[in-house]
N, C-alpha and C positions, 0 to 999 in steps of 0.2 A: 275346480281345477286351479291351477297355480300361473293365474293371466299374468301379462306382460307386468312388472313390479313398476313402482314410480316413486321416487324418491319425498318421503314427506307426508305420504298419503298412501292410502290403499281404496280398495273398492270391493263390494260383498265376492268371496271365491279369491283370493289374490293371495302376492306374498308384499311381503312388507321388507323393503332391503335395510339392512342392518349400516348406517354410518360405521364405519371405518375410521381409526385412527389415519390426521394425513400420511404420517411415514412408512405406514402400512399399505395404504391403497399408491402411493407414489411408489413404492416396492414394486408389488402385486400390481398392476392394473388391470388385466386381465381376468381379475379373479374377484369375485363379492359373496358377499355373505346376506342369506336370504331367512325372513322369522316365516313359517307354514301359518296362512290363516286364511280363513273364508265365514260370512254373515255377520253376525253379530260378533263371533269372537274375536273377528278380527278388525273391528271396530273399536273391542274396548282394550285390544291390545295396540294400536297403532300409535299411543305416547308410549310401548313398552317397559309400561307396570307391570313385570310380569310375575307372578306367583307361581307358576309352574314347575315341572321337572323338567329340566333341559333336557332333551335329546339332537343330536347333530347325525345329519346323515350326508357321507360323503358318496357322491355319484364314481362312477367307475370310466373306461375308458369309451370316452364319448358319448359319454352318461348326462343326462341333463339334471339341474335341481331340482325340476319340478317334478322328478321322481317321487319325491318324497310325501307324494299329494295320498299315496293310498295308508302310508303310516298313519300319518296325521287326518285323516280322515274319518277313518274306523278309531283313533286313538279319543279322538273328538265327541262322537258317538257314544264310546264307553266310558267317558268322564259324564256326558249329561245323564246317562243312567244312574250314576253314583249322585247325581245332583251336584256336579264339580267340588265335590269333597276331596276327590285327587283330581289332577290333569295337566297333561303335558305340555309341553312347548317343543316344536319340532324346527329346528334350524337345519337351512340345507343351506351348504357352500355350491357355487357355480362356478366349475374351474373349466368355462369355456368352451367345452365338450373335446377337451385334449386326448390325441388320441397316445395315450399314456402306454398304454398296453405294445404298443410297436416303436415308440419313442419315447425313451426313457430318460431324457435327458431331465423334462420337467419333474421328472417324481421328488428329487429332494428339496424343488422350489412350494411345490404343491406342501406337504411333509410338512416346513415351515408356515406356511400362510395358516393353518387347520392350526395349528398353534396359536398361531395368533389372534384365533378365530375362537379358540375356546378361552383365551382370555378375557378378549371381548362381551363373551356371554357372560362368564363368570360375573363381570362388573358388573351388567344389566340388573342382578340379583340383591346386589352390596349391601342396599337398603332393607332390603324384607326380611322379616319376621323367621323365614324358616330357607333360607340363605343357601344355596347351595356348596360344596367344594369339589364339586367331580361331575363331569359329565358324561351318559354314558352315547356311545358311538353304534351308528349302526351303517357298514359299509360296505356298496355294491359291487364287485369283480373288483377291481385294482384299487377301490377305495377303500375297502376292507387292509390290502395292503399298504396304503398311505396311512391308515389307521394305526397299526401294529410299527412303524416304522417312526411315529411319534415317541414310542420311548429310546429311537437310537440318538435322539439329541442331545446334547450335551446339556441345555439349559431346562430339559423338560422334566418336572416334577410328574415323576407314576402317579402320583396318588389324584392328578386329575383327571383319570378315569378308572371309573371302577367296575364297566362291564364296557364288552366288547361284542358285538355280534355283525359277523359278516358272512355276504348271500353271493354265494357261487364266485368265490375268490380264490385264485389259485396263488394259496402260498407257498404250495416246494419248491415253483419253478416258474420261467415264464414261460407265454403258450410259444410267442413267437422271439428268439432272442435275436432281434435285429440291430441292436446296437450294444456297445459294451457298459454305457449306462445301465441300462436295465439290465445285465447279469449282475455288474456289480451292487447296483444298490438290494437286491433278490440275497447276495449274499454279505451283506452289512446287515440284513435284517433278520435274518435265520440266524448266522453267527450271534448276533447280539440275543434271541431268544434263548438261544442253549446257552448261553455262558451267563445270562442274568438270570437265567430263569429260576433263583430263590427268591431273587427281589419282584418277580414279577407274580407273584402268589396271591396277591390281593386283588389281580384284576383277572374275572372274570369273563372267560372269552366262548363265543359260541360260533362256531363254523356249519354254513349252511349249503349244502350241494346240490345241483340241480336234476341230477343222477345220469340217465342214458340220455334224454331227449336234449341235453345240455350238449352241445356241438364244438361248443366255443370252449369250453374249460371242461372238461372231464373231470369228475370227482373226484377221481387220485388226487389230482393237484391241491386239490380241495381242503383236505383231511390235515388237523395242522401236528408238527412233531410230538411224538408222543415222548414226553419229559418224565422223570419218574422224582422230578423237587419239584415238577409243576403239576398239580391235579387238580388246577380250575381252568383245564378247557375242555371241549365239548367238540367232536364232529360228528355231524348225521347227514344222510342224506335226505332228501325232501320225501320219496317216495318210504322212506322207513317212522316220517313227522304221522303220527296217530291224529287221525281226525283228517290226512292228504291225500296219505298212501297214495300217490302221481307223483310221476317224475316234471319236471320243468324245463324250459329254455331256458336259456342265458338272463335273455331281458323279464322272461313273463316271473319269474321269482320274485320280482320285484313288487308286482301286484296279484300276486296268487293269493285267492282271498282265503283260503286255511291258513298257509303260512303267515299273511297277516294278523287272523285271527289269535293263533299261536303266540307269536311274538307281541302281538297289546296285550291280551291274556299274560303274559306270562311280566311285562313292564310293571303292571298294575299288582300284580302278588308282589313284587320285588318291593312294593312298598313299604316301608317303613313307618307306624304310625306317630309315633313319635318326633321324627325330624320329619316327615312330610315328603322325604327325597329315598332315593333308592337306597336298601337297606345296606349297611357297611358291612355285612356279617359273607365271605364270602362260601360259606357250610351253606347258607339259608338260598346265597344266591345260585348255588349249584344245583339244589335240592330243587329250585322252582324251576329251572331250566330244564330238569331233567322230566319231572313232572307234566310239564307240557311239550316235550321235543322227543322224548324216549318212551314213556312208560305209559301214563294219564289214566289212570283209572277209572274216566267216565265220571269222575264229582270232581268237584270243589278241588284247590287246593289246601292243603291242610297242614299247617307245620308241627302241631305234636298231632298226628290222626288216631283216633279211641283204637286201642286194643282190645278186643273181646275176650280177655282170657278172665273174666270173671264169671263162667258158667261152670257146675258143678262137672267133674269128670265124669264122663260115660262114654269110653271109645264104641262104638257099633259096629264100627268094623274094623277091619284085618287090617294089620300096619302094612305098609306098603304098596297100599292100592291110592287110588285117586281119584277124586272129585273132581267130573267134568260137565259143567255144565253150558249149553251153545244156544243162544237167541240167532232165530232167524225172523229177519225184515224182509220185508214184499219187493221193498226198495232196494236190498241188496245189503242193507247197512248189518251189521253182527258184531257180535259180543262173546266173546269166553272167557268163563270163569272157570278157573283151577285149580285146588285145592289140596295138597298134599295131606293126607291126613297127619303123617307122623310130624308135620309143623304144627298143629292144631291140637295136643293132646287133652287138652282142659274141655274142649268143645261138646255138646251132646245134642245139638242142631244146630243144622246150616239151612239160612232162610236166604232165597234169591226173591225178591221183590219186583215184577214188572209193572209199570207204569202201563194203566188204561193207554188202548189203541186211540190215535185219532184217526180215523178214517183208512186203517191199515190192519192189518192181522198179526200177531203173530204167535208164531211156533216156537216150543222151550223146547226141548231136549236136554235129558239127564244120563247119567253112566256113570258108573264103576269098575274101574279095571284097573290089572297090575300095567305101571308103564311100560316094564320091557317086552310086556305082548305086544305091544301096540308099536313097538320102534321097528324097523328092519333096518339093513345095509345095503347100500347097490354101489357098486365100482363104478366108474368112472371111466368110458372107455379113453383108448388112449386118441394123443392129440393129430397120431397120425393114419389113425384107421380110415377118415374121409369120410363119416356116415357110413361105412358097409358095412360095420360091426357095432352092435347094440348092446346094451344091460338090458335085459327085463325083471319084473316083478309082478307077481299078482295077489293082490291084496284082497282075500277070499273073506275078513271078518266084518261083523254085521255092527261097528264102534262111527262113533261119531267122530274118532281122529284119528291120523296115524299119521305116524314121525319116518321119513324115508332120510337116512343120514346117506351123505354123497361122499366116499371115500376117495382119498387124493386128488380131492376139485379148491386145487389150496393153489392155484397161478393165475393169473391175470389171461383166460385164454375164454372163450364161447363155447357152451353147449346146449344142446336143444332137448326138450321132456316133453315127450308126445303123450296126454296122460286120456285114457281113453274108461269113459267112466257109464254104466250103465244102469239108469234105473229098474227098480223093481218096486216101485211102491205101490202095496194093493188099492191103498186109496187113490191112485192117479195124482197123486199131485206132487207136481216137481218143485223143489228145494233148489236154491242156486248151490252152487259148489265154490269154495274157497281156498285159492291154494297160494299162499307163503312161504318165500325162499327166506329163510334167516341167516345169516350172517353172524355167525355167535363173536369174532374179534373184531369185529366194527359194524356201526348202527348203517346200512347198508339195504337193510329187510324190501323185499318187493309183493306184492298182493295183485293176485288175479282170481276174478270172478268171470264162473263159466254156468249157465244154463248146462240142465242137463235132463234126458241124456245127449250128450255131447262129445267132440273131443275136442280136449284144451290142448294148445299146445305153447308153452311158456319157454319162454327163454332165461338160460340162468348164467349172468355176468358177471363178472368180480372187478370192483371198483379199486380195491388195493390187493395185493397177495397176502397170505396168511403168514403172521411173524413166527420164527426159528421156535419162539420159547412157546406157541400156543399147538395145543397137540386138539383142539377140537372140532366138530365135524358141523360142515354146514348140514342144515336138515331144509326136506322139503317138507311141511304141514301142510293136512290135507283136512280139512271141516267140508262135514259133509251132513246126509242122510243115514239112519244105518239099513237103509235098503238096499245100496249100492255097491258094488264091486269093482274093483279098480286096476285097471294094467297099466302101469310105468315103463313105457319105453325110453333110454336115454340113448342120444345118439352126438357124435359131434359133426357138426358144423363148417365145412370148409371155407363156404361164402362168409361164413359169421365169426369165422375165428383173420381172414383178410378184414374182414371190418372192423375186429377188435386193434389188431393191426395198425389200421390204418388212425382210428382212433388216437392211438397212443404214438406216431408213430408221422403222422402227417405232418408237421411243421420240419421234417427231416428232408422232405421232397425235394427241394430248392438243392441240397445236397448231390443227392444222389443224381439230379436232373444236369447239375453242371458239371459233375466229375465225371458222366457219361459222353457229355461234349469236348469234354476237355481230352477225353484217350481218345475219343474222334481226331479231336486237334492234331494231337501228335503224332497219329498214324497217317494223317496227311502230308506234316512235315515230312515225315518219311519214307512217304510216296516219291513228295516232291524231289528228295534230295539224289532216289534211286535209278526215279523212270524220269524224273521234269514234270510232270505232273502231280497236279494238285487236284487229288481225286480220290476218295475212299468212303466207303460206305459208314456207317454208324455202327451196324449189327455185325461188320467185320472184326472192328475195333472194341465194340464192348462185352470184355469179357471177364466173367465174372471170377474168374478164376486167377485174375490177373491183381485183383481187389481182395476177396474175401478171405484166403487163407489167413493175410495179415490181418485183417479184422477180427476176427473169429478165434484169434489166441488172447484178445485182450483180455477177455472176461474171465481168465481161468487166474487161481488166488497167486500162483507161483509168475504170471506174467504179473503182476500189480506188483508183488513184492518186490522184483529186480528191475522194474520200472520206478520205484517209488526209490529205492536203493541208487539209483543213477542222477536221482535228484529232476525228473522228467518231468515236464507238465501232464498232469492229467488227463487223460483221454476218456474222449464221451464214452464210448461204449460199457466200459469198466463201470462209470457212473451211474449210469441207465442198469447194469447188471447189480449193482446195491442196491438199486428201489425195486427191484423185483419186477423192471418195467421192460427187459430182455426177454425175445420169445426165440426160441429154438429156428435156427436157419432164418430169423427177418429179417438181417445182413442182404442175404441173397434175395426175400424178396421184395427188400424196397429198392435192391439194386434194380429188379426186372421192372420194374414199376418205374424205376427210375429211365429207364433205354425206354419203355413204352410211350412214356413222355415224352421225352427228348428227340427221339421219332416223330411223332405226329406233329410236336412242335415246329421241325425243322419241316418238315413238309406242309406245313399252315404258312410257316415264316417265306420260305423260299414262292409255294402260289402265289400268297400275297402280293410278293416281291415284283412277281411277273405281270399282275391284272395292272399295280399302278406303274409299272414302267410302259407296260404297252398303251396305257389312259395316257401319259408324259410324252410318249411317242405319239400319238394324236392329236396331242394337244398342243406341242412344241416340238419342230426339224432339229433333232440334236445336231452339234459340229459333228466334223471327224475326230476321230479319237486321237488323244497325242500323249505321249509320256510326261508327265507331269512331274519337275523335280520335289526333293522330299522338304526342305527347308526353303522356304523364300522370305526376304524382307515381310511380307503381309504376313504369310503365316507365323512368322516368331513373332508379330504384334500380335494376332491371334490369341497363339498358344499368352503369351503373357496379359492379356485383359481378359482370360477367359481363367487364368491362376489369380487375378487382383479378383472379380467376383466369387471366385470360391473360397478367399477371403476374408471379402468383406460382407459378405452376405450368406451363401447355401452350399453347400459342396454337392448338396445333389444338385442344384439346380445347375451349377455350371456343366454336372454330368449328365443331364439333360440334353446339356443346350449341344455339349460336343456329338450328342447320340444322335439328336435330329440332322446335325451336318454330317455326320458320317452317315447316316439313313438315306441322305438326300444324294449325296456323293457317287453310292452305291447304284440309286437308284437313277441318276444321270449314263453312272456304264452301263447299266445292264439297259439303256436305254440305246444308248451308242453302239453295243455289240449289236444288239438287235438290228438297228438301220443297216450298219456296214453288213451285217451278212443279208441281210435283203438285197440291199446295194451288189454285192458280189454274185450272188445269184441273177440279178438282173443283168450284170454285165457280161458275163458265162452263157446266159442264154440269147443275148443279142448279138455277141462273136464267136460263134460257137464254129463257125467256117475259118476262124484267122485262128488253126492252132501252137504257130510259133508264137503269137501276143501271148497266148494261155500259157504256155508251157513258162515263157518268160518272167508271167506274172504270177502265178499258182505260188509259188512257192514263196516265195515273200509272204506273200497275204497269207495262207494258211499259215505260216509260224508267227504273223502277227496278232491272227483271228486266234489261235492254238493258246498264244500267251495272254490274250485279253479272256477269254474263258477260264484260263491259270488263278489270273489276279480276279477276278469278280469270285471264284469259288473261293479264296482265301478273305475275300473281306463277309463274304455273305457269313462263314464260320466263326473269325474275328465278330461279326454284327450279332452274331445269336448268343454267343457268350456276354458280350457285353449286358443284352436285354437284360439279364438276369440281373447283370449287377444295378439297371436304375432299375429293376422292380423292389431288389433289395433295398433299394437306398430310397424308395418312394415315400415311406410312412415321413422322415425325415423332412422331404421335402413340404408333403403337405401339412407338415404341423409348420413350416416356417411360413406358407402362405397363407393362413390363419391367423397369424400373428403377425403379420408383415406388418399391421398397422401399431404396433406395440412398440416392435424393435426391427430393426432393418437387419440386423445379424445376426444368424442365429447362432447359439448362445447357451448350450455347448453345442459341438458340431459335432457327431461319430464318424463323418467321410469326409473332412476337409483337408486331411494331410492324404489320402488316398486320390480325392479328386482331383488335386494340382498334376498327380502322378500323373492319371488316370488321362488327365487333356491333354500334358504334352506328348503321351504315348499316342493316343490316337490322332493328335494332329498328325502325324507322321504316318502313321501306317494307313490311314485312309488316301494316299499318295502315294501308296508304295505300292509296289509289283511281282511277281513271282521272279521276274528276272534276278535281279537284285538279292533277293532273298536266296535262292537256289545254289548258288557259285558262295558263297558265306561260309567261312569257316566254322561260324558257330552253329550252324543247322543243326550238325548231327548232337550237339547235346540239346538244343533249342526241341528235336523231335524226342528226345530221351526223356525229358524232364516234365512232361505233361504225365505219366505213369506215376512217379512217386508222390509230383502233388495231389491227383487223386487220390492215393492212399491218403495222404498227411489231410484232406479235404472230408476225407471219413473220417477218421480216426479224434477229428479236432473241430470240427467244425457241425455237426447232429446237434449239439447243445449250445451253438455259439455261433450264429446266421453269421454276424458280420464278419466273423473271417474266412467266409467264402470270398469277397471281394479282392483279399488280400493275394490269394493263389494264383486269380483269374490273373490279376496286375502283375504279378513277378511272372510267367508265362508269356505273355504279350511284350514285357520289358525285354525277354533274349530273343524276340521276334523284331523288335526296333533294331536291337545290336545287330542280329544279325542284316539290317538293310544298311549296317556300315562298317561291317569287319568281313 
């Protein structure tokens, strides 16, 4: 493992921290640079003489360095096989554990230090024999993206990297775009790929995805642009890596011992005998990438591999048929070979060699047939049939494969293949069954192994949509026995196409959740301004019909064009409808998704609200209630030491601090209402004989009690919108209290000009009252105005978290005005 490092020394299993230039680490404090070693080798590398090939791996978002313990482990391993005739040097940078991926303020500090960090390395080198000039990079989730963002500096020479491989990094987008950092720097780094990308031909780059069990980054993201001056990158996903065939998590990618296997395997061909370091040749380096990440044909890699075509001609058989031959293992594990004959015309035997059992059996299977007996076609039902409508097929032929191609299964949506498979073998003995979804426009491929007879039922997802210019059919492959007979049911998925949905589609929620609250809002104003009451449901007010029309024109090419014509900012939906990542009506239902939310929210929020006021009430005899003016000498010190810390310090944090007092404030009335109407009831039932006193006093009190139930319903709704916004603003905060011992300010801020808003808004309205508010000239647009920015909250804010904050804030500002016009 990769123990606590110690400057100067190391110990057997350790890392060894790499001294830093001072002006470097006075920069950076936060940040150090770590050499991987453990036993002896890190013994004789601890004056770092190092002989090696560099590699550097950058951890991801709250990623540790000592990630890097399974490269360099296994890397370790296969150098002492070789008798360290080659072997590596794995350097990991420790940036902290920042949580990069929600706070993006740090990526272009990060960006720089890994610069200066492959500098550094480079030097360690200077003196030796076979010296390097290029390091190659291997980066985990957002490190992969601080990788790739090294060629956007101005001082960074390309040519010091010449391979690139990153594991479950999402470079089209971010997951979560909670501040305008991380949009921007996402598209300074895309931008600069497509516009440099002839200069970027020599480095070599491999994109690694975690597939469906990846929660955290979805594959799309994953897959990097496809250039047509750039053809030395590579995306696959982990479950289509030969020798994995599994999908992964987020984190376990990092030590999934195939993919590791894979990846040293594949460092180790890249070698170059000659210089000793990874070969300059980027044809050679593509070719071994592809070799072990796409194809691998079960040997060796081989850079000229023998051609058999020096056997005298004897075609045997009929052109267009096909050699198929299928190894089955006990274990599960299988092999096909296949053989085109009309590629092969010089040939007059084809020889399959197996390898003696150890302690296992197995079974060859051979065949000859034309391919197109062997293929069929099955449609695809459509996306709105709900599972009551099926394709079938029944696969009546006694072949070792068949090809089931899926016609217009070209969009990013879920379907299900119930494949019900039956033996008939006279000898009794059952074969596993192998069934592979391929993916012919991107490495994608998925594999399921079913016992049989059985029914398998596999599930088939699409990681990116099929592109305009590719007209080919994903196929389902089925390797079998040929005793078997086989019925494909295809059906769609309702549960499964909401969870592709949600998939793609979940970092939108925070959206949809506040623009549900927010036409709440305004149908309340508009209660209050009609009846004096501040009183209205949720599910009165959210309606979808009030939203989606407008939504729902973006995508269409003739709204972009006179949108783009007006010179308009871009709007999400239109964006999302290019990446092919728009499903038919999920407008409407991440809006429903969105009121379901916001619902149970506000009924979790308001309980809560009641169990610690009535604990407050137990615990402490509130005063009597009394109107509380809106500005006082304290509060404008208040509001202005609470604008100097947001400042000089956090913008969240100051929006913290105003939430707990307005939390607290809340939960003082709803603690006061409570007593006075106990109080009023015990007074009503102890005079209940003096009805002149009642008559006298009833009415006063109910329109005092009337309006304190007014104003506790307007802050509880004011208090639930807010939450959002310090949820949204949270990642911010806690990267600042991580570093607090670094820098006391944080440094950039993404809410510090919103936060100042944001405190003196609610110093004020946590003092305010229905009364006040009601009699306002501004009400009736203050209740108009909550409708449009829900749309403008849609329409601009799916791709762009932090300017949900912005809406909630100008809404809440015509709610101040109105407590003084």
């Amino acid at each position: 493992s990769l123990g606590n490092p110690r400057v100067g020394g190391t110990c057997p299993s350790s890392g060894l921290k790499i001294k830093l230039p001072k002006k470097t680490a006075r920069r950076y404090p936060a940040y150090e640079l770590y050499l991987y070693g453990e036993g002896n080798y890190a013994e004789e590398n601890k004056n770092l003489l190092l002989t090696g090939i560099p590699v550097l791996f950058l951890p991801g978002n709250a990623g540790s360095y000592k990630q890097v313990r399974s490269l360099g482990s296994i890397a370790l391993r296969k150098a002492e096989d070789v008798d360290f005739k080659y072997h590596f040097n794995f350097f990991s940078v420790n940036f902290n554990e920042e949580l990069v991926a929600l706070y993006g303020g740090s990526l272009q500090r990060q960006t720089k230090f890994v610069h200066e960090c492959i500098k550094v390395i480079l030097k360690l080198y200077k003196d030796g024999d076979f010296a390097p000039s290029s390091v190659a990079i291997v980066g985990h989730s957002m490190g992969g993206l601080v990788a790739r963002a090294l060629l956007t500096l101005k001082n960074f020479k390309p040519e010091l990297i010449n391979l690139l491989i990153t594991q479950a990094t999402p470079h089209v987008a971010p997951v979560m775009p909670l501040d305008k950092y991380l949009t921007d720097f996402y598209t300074a780094v895309n931008n600069h790929w497509i516009l440099k990308a002839q200069d970027l031909r020599n480095l070599t780059t491999l994109s690694v995805a975690g597939g469906f069990r990846d929660y955290q980054v979805r594959s799309g993201l994953a897959f990097l642009p496809r250039l047509s001056q750039h053809d030395s990158a590579l995306s696959v996903v982990s479950s289509a890596v030969p020798r994995a065939w599994a999908s992964t998590d987020h984190l376990s990618i990092v030590w999934c011992k195939e993919l590791i296997l894979a990846t040293i395997r594949a460092f180790f061909d890249l070698i170059d005998e000659n210089t000793r370091q990874i070969t300059q040749d980027p044809k050679k380096r593509m070719s071994v990438l592809n070799h072990h990440f796409v194809r691998h044909p079960a040997k060796m890699y081989e850079e000229n591999p023998e051609a058999f075509t020096h056997l005298t001609a004897k075609d045997v058989f009929s052109n267009g048929f096909v050699a198929s031959f299928f190894l089955f293992l006990f274990s599960f594990l299988f092999k096909v070979v296949m053989l085109k004959l009309l590629d092969y015309p010089s040939l007059s035997h084809i020889v399959i060699q197996v390898p003696p059992a150890v302690g296992n059996k197995y079974t060859l299977g051979c065949e000859f047939f034309k391919e197109d007996s062997r293929t069929v076609q099955l449609p695809v039902t459509h996306l709105f049939s709900f599972g009551f409508s099926s394709s079938k097929i029944l696969l009546n032929s006694t072949g070792l494969l068949y090809n089931v191609q899926l016609q217009h299964f070209n969009q990013v949506r879920m379907l299900l293949k119930f494949l019900r498979s039956c033996n008939h073998s006279l000898s009794g003995e059952k074969k596993p069954s192998v069934y592979r979804l391929h993916i012919p426009w991107s490495y994608e491929d998925s594999i399921t192994v079913a016992k049989v007879p059985s029914l398998a039922e596999i599930s088939a997802k699409l990681h990116i949509a099929q592109p305009h210019s590719d007209s080919s059919l994903p196929e389902l492959n089925i390797y079998s026995s040929p005793d078997c007979q086989y019925e494909v049911i295809l059906k769609t998925s309702l549960l499964q196409v909401l969870g592709q949905i949600v998939r793609f589609h979940a970092g939108a929620f925070p959206v949809y959740i506040v623009s549900n609250i927010l036409l709440t809002y305004g149908g309340q104003l508009s209660t209050l301004r009609s009846t004096g009451n501040f009183s209205l449901e949720l599910v009165r007010t959210a309606k979808p019909y009030k939203v989606e029309p407008l939504i729902s024109i973006v995508v269409f090419n003739w709204f972009r064009e006179i949108w783009e014509s007006l010179s308009l900012p871009e709007v999400d939906a239109a964006v999302l409808s290019s990446q092919d990542a728009w499903f038919p009506l999920v407008s409407l239902i991440l809006f429903l998704f969105g009121t379901g939310i916001a619902y149970w929210s506000g009924v979790f929020f308001s309980t809560s609200l009641r169990l610690f006021s009535s604990l407050w009430l137990t615990l402490i005899r509130p005063p009597e209630l009394q109107k509380d003016k809106l500005i006082t000498p304290s509060r404008l010190c208040g509001m202005i030491s609470l604008a100097l810390v947001s400042w000089t310090t956090c913008g969240a944090f100051s929006v913290l601090i105003v939430y707990l007092q307005y939390l607290f404030k809340v939960l003082k009335g709803h603690s006061k209402e409570t007593s006075q109407n106990s109080s009023t009831h015990t007074v009503k039932a102890q005079s209940s004989g003096d009805s002149i006193s009642e008559a006298t006093q009833s009415p006063s009190n109910n329109k005092t009690s009337a309006e304190a139930v007014n104003s506790l319903k307007m802050h509880i709704t004011v208090l639930n919108l807010f939450t959002w916004i310090v949820l949204l603003n949270l990642p911010s905060l806690i990267y600042w209290l991580k570093n607090l011992r670094y820098n006391v300010r944080l440094d950039p801020d993404p809410c510090r000009s919103t936060a100042i808003i944001l405190v003196c808004i609610l110093e004020i309205l946590m003092n305010s009252n229905t009364s006040e508010v009601k009699s306002s000239k501004l009400l009736k647009i203050a209740a108009k105005v909550p409708l449009p920015l829900s749309v403008a909250m849609l329409a601009f804010g799916r791709m762009h978290l932090y300017r949900v904050p912005h809406f909630v804030t100008f809404s809440l500002l015509l709610h101040v005005l109105c407590c003084f016009v």
